[in-house]
C-alpha positions in Angstrom: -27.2 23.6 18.4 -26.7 21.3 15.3 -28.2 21.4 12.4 -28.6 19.2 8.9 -28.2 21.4 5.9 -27.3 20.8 2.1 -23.7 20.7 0.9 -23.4 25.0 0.6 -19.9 26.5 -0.9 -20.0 28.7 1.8 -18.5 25.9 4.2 -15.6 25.6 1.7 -12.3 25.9 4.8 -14.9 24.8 7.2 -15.4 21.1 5.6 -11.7 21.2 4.7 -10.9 21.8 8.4 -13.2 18.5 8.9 -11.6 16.6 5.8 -8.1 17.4 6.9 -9.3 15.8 10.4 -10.1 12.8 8.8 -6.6 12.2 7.6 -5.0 10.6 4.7 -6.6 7.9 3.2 -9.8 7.8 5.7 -12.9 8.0 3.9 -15.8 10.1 5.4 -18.9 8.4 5.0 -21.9 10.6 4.3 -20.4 13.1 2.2 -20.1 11.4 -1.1 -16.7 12.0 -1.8 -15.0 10.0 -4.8 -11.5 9.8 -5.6 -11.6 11.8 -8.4 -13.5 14.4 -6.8 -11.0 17.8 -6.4 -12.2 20.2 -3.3 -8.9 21.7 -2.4 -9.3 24.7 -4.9 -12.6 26.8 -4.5 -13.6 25.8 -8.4 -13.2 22.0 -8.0 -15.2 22.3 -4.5 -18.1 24.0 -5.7 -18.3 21.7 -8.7 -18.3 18.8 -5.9 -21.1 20.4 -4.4 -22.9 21.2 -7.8 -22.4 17.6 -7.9 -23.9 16.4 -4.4 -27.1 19.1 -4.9 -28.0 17.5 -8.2 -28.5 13.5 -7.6 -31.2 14.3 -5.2 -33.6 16.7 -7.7 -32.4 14.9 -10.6 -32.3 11.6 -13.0 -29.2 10.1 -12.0 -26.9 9.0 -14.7 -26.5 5.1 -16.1 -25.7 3.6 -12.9 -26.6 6.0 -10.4 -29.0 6.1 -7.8 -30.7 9.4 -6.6 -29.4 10.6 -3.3 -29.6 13.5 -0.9 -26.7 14.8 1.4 -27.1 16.6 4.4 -23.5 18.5 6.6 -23.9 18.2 10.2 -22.7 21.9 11.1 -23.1 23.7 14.4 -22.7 27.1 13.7 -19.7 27.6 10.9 -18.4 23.9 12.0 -19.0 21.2 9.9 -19.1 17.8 12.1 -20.1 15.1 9.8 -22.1 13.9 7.2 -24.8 12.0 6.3 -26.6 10.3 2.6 -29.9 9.3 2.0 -30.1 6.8 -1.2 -33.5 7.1 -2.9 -32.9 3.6 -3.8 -30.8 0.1 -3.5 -29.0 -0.9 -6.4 -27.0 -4.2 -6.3 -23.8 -2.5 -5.1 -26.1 -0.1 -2.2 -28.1 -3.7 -1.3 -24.2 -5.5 -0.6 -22.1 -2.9 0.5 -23.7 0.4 1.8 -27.5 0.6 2.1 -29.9 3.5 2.3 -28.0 5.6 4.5 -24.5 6.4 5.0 -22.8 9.1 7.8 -19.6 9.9 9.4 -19.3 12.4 12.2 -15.6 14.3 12.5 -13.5 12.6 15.3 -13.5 15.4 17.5 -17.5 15.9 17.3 -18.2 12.1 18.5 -19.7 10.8 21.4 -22.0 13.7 21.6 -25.6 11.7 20.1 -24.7 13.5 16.6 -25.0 10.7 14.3 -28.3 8.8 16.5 -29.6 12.7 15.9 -28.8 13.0 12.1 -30.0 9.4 11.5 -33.4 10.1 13.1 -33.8 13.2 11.0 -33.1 11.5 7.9 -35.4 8.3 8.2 -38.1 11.4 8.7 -36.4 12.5 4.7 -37.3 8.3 4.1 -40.2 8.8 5.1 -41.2 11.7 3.3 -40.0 9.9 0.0 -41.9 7.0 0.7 -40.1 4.2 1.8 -41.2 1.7 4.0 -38.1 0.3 5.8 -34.5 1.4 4.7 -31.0 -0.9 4.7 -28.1 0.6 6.8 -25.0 -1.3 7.2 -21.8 -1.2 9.1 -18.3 -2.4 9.3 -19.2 -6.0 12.0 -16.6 -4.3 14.5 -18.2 -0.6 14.4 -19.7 -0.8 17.8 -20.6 2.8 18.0 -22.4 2.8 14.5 -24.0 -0.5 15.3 -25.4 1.3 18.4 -26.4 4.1 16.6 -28.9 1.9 14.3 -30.0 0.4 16.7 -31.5 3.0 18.8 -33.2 4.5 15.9 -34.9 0.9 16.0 -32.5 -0.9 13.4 -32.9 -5.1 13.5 -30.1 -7.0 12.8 -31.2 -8.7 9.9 -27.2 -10.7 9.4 -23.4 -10.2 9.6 -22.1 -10.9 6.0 -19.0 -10.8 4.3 -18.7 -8.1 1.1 -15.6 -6.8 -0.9 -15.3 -4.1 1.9 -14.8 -6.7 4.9 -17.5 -8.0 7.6 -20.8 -5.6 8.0 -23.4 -5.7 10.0 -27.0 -5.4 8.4 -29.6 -3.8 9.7 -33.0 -3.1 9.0 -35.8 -0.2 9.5 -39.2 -0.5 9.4 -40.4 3.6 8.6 -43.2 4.2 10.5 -45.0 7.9 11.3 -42.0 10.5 12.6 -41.1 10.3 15.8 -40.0 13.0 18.0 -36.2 13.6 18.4 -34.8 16.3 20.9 -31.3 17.8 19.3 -28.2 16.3 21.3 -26.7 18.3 23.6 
């Protein structure tokens, strides 16, 4: 069964097995990797995930918004990822939203991501927030799909700096029940 568990060290040739799946120049949303971010070597991974531990327990820095990651692992397999932003600054509010996630290629199609997404608007909850932004590329029909179950409202297709993206909306209300996906 999957689970949704912080960034751990202990992963290190598991998440590379992920990343490497991926391929060149693909970005995996929900794990908050940044160019400069080195997680080849065990040293510059574990400083990565120093990194992704910290902006959720603590003041981000000038710029920054607080945020907590979650791996989507099933057993010592690490299928995707998934962000919660605390907060929308201008960037987030354009661009990205509350929540980002990606789910490995080979783990799709399985009700991971309509899974992890449920679990973290329960993490929204708990923080507070009353409706959260999540936005996707306009031709992402399997994200789009994914918000939507978990009640997202298309609130507009826009243009950013990234390309098209859909918009959507969700109001938080008490946690629902969500089976895991089998």
């Amino acid at each position: 069964m999957p689970a949704l568990i912080a960034p751990t060290v202990r992963l290190h040739s598991a998440w590379l097995a992920a990343h490497r799946e991926w391929g060149p120049g693909r970005h995996e949303d929900g794990f908050g990797l940044r160019p400069a971010d080195e997680v080849v070597t065990p040293g510059g991974f574990a400083a990565w995930v120093g990194r992704l531990t910290d902006e959720a327990d603590r003041t981000p820095e000038p710029g920054g918004v607080r945020c907590t990651y979650r791996w989507i692992v099933e057993g010592e397999t690490v299928l995707g990822g998934i962000a919660l932003r605390h907060e929308l600054d201008d960037f987030l509010l354009r661009v990205a939203g509350h929540i980002g996630y990606g789910i490995r290629p080979s783990a799709r199609r399985r009700g991971l991501a309509t899974w992890a997404l449920g679990r973290m608007l329960d993490e929204a909850r708990g923080l507070g927030l009353e409706r959260v932004l999540l936005v996707c590329a306009e031709g992402n029909t399997a994200s789009a799909r994914t918000i939507e179950r978990q009640g997202g409202v298309l609130e507009a297709i826009r243009d950013t700096e990234l390309g098209a993206a859909r918009r959507y909306w969700i109001a938080l209300r008490a946690p629902l029940t969500r089976p895991h996906p089998g």
